[in-house]
VOPAGU-2260 file (C-alpha; in pm, 1 decimal, decimal comma):
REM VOPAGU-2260
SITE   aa  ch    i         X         Y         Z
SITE  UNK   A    0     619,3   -3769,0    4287,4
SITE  UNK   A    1     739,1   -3704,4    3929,2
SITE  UNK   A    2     550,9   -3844,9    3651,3
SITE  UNK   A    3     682,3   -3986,0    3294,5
SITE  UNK   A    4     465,8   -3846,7    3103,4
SITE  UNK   A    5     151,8   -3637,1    3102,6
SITE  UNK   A    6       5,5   -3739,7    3410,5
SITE  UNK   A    7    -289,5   -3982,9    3581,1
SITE  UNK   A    8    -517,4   -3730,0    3552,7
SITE  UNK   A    9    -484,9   -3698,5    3158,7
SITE  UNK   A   10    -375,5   -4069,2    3118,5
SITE  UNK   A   11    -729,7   -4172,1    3286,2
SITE  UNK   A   12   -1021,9   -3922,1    3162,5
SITE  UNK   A   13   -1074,4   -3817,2    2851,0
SITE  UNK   A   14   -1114,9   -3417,1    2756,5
SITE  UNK   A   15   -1455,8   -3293,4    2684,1
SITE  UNK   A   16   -1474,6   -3141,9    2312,2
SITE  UNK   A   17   -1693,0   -2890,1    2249,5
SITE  UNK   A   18   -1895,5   -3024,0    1863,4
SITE  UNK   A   19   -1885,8   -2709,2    1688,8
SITE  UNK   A   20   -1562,2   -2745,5    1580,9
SITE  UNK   A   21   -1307,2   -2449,9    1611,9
SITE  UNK   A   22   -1404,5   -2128,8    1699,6
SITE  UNK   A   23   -1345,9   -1806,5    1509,0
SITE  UNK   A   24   -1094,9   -1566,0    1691,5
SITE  UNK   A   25    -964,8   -1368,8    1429,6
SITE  UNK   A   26   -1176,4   -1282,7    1142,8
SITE  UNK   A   27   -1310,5    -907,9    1149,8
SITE  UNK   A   28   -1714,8    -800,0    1001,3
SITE  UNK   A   29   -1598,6    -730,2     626,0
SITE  UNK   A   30   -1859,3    -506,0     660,6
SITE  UNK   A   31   -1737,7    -301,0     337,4
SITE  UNK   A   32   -1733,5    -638,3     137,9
SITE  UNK   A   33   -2057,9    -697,2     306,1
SITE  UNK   A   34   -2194,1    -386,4     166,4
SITE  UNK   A   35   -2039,5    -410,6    -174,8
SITE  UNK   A   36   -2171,9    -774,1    -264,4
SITE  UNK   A   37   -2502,4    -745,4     -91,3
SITE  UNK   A   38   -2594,5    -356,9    -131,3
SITE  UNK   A   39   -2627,3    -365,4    -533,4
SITE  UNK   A   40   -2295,4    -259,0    -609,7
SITE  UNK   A   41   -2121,8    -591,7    -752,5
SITE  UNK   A   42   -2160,4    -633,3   -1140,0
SITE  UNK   A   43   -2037,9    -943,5   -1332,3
SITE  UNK   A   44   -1877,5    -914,4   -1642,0
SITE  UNK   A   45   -1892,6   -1173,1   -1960,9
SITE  UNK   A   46   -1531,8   -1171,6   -2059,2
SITE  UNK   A   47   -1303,6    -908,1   -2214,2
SITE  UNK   A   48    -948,5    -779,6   -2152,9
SITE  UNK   A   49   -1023,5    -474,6   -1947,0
SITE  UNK   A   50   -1319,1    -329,1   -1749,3
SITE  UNK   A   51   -1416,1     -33,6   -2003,1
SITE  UNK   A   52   -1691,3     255,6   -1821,4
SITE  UNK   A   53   -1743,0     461,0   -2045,6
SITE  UNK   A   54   -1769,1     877,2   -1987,8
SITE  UNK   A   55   -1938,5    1202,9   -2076,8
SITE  UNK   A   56   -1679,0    1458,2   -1951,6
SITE  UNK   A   57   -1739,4    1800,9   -2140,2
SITE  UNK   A   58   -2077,4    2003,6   -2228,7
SITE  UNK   A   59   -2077,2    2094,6   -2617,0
SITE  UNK   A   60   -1947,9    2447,1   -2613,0
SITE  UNK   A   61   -2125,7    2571,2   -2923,5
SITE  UNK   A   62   -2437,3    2648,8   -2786,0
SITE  UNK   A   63   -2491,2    3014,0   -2767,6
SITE  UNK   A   64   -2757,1    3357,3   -2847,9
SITE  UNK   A   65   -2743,8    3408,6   -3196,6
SITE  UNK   A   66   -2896,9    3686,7   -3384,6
SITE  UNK   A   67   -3134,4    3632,0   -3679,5
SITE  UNK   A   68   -2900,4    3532,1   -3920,3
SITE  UNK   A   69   -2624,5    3455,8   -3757,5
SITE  UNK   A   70   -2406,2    3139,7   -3877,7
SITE  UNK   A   71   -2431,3    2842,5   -3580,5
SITE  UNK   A   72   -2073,5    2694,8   -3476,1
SITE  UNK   A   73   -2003,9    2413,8   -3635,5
SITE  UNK   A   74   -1713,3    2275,3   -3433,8
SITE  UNK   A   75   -1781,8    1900,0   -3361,7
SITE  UNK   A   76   -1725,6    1850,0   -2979,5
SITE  UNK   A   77   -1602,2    1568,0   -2821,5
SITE  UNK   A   78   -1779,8    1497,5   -2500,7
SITE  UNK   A   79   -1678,9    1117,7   -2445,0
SITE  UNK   A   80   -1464,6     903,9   -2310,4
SITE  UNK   A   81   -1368,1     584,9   -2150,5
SITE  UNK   A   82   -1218,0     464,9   -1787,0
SITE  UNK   A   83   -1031,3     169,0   -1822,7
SITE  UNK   A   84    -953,6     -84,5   -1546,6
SITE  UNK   A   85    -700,3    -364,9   -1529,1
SITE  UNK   A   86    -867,3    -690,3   -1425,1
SITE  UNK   A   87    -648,5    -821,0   -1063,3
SITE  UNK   A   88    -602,1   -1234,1    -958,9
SITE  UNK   A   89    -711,9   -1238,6    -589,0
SITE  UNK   A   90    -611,5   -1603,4    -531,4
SITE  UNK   A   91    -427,0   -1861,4    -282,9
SITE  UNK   A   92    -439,9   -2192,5    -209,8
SITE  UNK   A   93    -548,6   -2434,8      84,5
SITE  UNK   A   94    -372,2   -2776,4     144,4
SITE  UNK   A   95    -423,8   -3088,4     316,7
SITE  UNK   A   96    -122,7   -3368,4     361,5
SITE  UNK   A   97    -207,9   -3727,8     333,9
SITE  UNK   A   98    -117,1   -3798,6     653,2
SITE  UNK   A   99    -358,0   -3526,2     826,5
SITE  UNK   A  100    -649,2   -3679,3     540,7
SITE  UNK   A  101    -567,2   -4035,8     750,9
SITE  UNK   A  102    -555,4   -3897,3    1069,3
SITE  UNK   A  103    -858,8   -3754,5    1057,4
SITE  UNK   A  104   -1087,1   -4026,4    1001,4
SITE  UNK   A  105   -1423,8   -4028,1    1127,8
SITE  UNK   A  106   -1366,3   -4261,1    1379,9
SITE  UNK   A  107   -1081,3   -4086,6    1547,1
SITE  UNK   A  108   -1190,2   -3698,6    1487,3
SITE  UNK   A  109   -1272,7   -3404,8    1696,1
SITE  UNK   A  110   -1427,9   -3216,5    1373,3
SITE  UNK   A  111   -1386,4   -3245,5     984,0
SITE  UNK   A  112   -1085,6   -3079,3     927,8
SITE  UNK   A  113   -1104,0   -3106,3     565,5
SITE  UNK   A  114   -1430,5   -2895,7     571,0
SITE  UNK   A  115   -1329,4   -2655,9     893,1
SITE  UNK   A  116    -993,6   -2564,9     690,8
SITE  UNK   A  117   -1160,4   -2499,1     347,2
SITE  UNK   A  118   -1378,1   -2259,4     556,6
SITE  UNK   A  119   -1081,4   -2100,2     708,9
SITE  UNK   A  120    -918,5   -2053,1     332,3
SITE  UNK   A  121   -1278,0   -1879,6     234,6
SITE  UNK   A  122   -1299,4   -1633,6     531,9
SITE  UNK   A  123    -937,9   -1581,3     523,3
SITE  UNK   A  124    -974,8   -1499,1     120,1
SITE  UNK   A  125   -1287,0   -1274,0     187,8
SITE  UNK   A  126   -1093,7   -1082,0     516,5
SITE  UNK   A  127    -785,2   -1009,6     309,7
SITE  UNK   A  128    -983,2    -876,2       5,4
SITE  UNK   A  129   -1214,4    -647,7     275,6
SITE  UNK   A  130    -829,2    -481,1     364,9
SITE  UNK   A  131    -709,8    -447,7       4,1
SITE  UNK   A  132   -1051,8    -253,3    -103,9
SITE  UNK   A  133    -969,8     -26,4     129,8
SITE  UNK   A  134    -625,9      46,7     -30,1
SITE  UNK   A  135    -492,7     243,8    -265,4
SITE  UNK   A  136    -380,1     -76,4    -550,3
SITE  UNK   A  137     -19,1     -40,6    -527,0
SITE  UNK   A  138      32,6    -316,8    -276,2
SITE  UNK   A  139     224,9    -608,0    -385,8
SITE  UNK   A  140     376,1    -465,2    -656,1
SITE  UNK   A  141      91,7    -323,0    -815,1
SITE  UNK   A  142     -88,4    -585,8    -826,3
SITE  UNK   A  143    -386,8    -533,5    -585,6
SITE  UNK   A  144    -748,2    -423,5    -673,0
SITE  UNK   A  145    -791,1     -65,5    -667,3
SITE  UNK   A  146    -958,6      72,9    -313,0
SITE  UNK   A  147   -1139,2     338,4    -154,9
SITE  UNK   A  148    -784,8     481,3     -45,9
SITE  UNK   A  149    -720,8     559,7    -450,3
SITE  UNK   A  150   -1068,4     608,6    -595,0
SITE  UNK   A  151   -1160,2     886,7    -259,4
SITE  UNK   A  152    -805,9     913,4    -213,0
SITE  UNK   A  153    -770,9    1194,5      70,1
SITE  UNK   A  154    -636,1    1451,2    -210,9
SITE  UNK   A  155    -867,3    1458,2    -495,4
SITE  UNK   A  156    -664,0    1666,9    -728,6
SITE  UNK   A  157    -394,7    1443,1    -748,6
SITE  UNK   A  158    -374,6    1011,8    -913,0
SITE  UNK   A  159    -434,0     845,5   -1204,8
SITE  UNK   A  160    -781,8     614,9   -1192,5
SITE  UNK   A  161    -890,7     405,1   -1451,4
SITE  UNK   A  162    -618,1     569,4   -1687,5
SITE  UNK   A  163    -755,1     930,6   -1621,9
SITE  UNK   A  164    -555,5    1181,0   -1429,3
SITE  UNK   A  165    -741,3    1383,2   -1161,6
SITE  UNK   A  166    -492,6    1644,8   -1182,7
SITE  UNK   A  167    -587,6    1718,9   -1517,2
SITE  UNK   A  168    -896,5    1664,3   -1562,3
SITE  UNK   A  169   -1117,2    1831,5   -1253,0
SITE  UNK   A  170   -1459,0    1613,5   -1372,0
SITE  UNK   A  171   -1264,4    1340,5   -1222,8
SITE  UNK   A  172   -1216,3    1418,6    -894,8
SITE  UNK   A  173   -1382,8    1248,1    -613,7
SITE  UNK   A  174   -1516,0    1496,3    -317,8
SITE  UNK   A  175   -1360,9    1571,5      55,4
SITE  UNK   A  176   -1346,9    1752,0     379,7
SITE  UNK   A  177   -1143,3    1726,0     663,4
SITE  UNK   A  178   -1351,9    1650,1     996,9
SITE  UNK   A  179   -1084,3    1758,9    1248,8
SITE  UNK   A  180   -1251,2    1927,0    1562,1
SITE  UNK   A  181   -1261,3    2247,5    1677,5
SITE  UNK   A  182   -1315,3    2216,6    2031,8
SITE  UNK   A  183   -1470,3    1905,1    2127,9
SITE  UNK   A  184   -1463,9    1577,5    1983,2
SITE  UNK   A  185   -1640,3    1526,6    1684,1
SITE  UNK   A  186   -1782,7    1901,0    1690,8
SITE  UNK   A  187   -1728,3    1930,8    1270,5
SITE  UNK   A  188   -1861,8    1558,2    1217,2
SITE  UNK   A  189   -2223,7    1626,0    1163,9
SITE  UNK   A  190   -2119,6    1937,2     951,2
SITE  UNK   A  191   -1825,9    1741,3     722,8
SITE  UNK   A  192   -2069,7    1463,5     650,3
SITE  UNK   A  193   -2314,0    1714,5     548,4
SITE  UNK   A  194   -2100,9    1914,9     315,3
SITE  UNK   A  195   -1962,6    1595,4     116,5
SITE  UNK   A  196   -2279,7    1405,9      72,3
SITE  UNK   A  197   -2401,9    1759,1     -90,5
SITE  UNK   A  198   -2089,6    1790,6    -299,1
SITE  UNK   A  199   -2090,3    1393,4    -421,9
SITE  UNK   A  200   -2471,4    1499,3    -505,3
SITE  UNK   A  201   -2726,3    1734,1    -785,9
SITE  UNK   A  202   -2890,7    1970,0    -587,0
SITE  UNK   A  203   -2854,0    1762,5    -248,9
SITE  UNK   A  204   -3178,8    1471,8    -355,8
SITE  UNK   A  205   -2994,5    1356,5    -691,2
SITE  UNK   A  206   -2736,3    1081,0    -719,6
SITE  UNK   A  207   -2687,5    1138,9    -384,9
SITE  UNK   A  208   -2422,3     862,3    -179,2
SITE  UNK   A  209   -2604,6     524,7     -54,6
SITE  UNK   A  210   -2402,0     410,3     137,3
SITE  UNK   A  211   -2166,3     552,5     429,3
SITE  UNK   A  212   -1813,6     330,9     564,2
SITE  UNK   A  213   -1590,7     439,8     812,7
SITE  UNK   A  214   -1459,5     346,4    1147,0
SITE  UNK   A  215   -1573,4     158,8    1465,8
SITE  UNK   A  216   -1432,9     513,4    1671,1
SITE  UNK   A  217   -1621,4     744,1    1377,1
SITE  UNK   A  218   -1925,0     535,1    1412,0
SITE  UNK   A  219   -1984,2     579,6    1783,1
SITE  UNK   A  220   -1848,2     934,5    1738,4
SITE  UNK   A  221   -2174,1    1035,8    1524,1
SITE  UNK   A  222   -2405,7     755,6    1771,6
SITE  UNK   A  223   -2273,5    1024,1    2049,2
SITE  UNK   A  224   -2435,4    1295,3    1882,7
SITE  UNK   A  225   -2752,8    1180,6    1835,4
SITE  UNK   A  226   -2999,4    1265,9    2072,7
SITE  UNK   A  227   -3030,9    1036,4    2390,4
SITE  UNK   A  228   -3401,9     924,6    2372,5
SITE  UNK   A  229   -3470,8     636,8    2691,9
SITE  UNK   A  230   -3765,2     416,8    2570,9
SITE  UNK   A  231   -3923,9     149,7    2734,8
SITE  UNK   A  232   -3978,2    -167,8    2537,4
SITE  UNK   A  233   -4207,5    -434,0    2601,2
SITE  UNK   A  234   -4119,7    -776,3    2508,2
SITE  UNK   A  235   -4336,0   -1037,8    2450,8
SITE  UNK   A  236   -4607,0    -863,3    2699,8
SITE  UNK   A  237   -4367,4    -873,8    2990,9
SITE  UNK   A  238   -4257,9    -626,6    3208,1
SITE  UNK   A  239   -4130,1    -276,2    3031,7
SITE  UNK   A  240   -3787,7    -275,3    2981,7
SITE  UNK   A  241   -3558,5      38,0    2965,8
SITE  UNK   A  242   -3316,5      63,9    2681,4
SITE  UNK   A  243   -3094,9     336,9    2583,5
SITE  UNK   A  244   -2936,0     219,5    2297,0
SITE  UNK   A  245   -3036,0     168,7    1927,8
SITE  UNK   A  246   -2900,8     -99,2    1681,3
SITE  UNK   A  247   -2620,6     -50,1    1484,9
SITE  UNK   A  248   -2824,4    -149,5    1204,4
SITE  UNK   A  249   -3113,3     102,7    1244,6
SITE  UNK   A  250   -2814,6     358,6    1216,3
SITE  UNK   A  251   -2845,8     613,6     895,1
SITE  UNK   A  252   -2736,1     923,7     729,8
SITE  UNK   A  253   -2950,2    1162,3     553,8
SITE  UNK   A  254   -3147,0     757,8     515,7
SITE  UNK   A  255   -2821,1     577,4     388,4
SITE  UNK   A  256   -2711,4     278,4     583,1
SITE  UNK   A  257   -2407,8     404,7     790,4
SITE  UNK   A  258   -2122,7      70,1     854,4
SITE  UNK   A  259   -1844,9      76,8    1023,1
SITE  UNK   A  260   -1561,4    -171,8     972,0
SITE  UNK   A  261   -1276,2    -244,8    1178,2
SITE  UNK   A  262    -996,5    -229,0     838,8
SITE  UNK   A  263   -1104,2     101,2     744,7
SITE  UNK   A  264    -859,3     382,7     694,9
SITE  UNK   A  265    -848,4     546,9    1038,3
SITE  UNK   A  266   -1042,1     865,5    1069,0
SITE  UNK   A  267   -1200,3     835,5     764,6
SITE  UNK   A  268   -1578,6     805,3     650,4
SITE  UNK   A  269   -1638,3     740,7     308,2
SITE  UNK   A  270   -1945,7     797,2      76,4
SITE  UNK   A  271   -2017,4     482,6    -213,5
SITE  UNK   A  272   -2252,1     517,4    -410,1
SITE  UNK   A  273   -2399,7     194,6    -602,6
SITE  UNK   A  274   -2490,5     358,9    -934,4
SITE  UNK   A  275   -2102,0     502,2    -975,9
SITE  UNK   A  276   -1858,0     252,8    -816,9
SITE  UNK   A  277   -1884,9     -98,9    -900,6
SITE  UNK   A  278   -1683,9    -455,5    -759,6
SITE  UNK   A  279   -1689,4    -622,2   -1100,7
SITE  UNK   A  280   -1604,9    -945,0   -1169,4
SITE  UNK   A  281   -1565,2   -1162,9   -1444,0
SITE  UNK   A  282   -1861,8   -1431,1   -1434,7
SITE  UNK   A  283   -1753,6   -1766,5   -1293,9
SITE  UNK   A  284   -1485,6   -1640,7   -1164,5
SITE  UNK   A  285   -1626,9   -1491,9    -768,5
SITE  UNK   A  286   -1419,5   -1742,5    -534,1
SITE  UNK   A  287   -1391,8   -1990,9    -757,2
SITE  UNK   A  288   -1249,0   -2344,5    -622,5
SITE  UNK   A  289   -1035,9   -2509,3    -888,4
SITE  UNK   A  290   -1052,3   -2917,5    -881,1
SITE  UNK   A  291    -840,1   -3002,5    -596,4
SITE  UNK   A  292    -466,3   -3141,6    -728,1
SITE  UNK   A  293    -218,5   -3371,7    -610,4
SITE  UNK   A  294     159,6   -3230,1    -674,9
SITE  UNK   A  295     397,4   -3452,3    -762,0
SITE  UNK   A  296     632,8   -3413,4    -578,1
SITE  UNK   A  297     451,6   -3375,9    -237,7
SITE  UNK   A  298     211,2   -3644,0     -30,5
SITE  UNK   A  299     -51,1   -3346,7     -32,7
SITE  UNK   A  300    -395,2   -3234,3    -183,6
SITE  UNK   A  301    -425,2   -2856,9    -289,4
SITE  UNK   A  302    -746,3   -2679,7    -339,0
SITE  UNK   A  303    -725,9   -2305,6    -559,5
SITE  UNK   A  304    -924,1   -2030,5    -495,9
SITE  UNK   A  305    -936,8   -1690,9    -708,3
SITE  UNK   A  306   -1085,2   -1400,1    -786,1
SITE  UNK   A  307   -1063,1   -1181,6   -1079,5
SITE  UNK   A  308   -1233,1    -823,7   -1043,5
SITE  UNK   A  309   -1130,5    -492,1    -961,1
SITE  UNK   A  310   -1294,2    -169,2    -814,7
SITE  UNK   A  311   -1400,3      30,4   -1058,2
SITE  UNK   A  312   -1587,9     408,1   -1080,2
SITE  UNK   A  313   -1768,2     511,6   -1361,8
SITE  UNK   A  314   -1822,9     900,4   -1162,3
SITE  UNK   A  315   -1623,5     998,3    -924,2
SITE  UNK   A  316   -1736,7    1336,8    -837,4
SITE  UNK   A  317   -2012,6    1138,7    -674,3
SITE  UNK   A  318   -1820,1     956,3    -436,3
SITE  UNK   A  319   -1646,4    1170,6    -139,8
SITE  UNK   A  320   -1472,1    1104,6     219,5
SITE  UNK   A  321   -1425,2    1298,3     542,2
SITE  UNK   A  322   -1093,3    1277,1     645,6
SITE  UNK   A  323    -884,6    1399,6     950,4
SITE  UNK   A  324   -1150,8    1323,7    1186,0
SITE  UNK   A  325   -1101,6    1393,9    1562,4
């Protein structure tokens, strides 16, 4: 028999909602954000036009044996400098029509979708900045934040960063190595990650990296070369369990945290390091939700968020990436 409309079944009984509101299906771990903001390498800054680091880029050149008597060079040498860094607008907007304000009353509501959507417009902010900081800042017409794609760019010789050139000037290079395997999969890994956290560091213990980002397939490339040790784990005085796997968490290198996230560059691991490369962001100004406006024109409410920061390295030669890996 045809029906009218949508049926006896749904004209009669009422659907069962689950009361946690929508669930996420789309948002990735932001795990290089993650690490940025919570792993001491974020740094607020009280106003100004640029982001100014400054330098030392030369050894004075005077120094030398002399004999007894010998006149000293006077030469003055300059040994300083400055990296300079435009500050970027990471910002959008989130908006509500009347109507959908009305309709969702709390009498007649699954969930607040006032609250659910400004949540959305946060993690949506937060997952789009995660991709751009692993770019290289030419994206929408220059106007991204710089990322790791053009401060480790895969050919250090070569860009300009914080108004230096790299082909000019060699102190400004970042470090890398390809990864690519020999044989096997992964064969050079342990090797290439060896060789650049050396090279970003002073005699291998010195400003060494602390922190290592690269992919989900990179990540369980270097888990598969760790040694398989079974343990048995007791939990809560119950019967031994076995388990042959170890948290992602309790994963280092050389005792830096090792991430991986799903938006980095593929085949790439990079090394950060929290003392040379910096998030900065003007203070007051970290997701910051203007007062919600009503247009004029429109039977809406918009909210505003922004951010103003960039990326910014203050030493590159201690930052480095593997690329190429296989």
């Amino acid at each position: 028999m045809a029906e009218p409309n949508i049926g006896q079944v749904a004209a009669s009984a009422w659907e069962y909602v689950h009361s946690g509101g929508p669930t996420d299906n789309i948002f990735t771990s932001q795990a290089l954000l993650f690490l940025l903001r919570e792993g001491g390498y974020e740094e607020y800054a009280d106003g100004g036009r640029l982001f100014e680091y400054d330098v030392e880029y030369a050894v004075n050149p005077t120094f030398k044996s002399v004999s007894e008597m010998e006149q000293l060079d006077t030469t003055r040498a300059d040994v300083f400098d400055a990296a300079r860094y435009e500050q970027k607008i990471w910002a959008g907007t989130v908006t509500f029509s009347d109507l959908e304000g009305l309709r969702n009353a709390v009498g007649g509501r699954k969930f607040d979708i006032v609250k659910k959507k400004l949540k959305n417009g946060t993690n949506s902010a937060l997952e789009g900045m995660d991709g751009m900081l692993f770019g290289d800042g030419t994206g929408n017409g220059g106007k991204d934040m710089n990322g790791l794609k053009s401060i480790i760019p895969d050919d250090p010789t070569t860009g300009t960063v914080g108004g230096i050139n790299a082909a000019t000037w060699t102190f400004w290079r970042s470090r890398q190595t390809a990864g690519t395997k020999t044989t096997n999969a992964f064969d050079n890994l342990r090797a290439s990650l060896e060789s650049v956290h050396n090279q970003c560091s002073l005699g291998g213990t010195d400003k060494k990296p602390t922190g290592l980002v690269t992919t989900r397939t990179v990540f369980e490339g270097y888990m598969s070369l760790i040694t398989t040790i079974e343990r048995l784990v007791k939990d809560g005085g119950g019967e031994a369990e076995a388990d042959l796997g170890w948290l992602n968490d309790a994963i280092r290198f050389k005792g830096i945290p090792m991430v991986y996230d799903e938006q980095c560059n593929s085949g790439t691991a990079y090394f950060v390091n929290k003392n040379f490369l910096k998030l900065t962001i003007l203070k007051g100004a970290w997701m910051k939700m203007k007062q919600p406006v009503d247009p004029a024109d429109q039977l809406a409410t918009v909210h505003r968020v922004m951010t103003v920061g960039n990326l910014c390295a203050s030493a590159r030669r201690h930052l480095g990436c593997v690329t190429a890996i296989t």
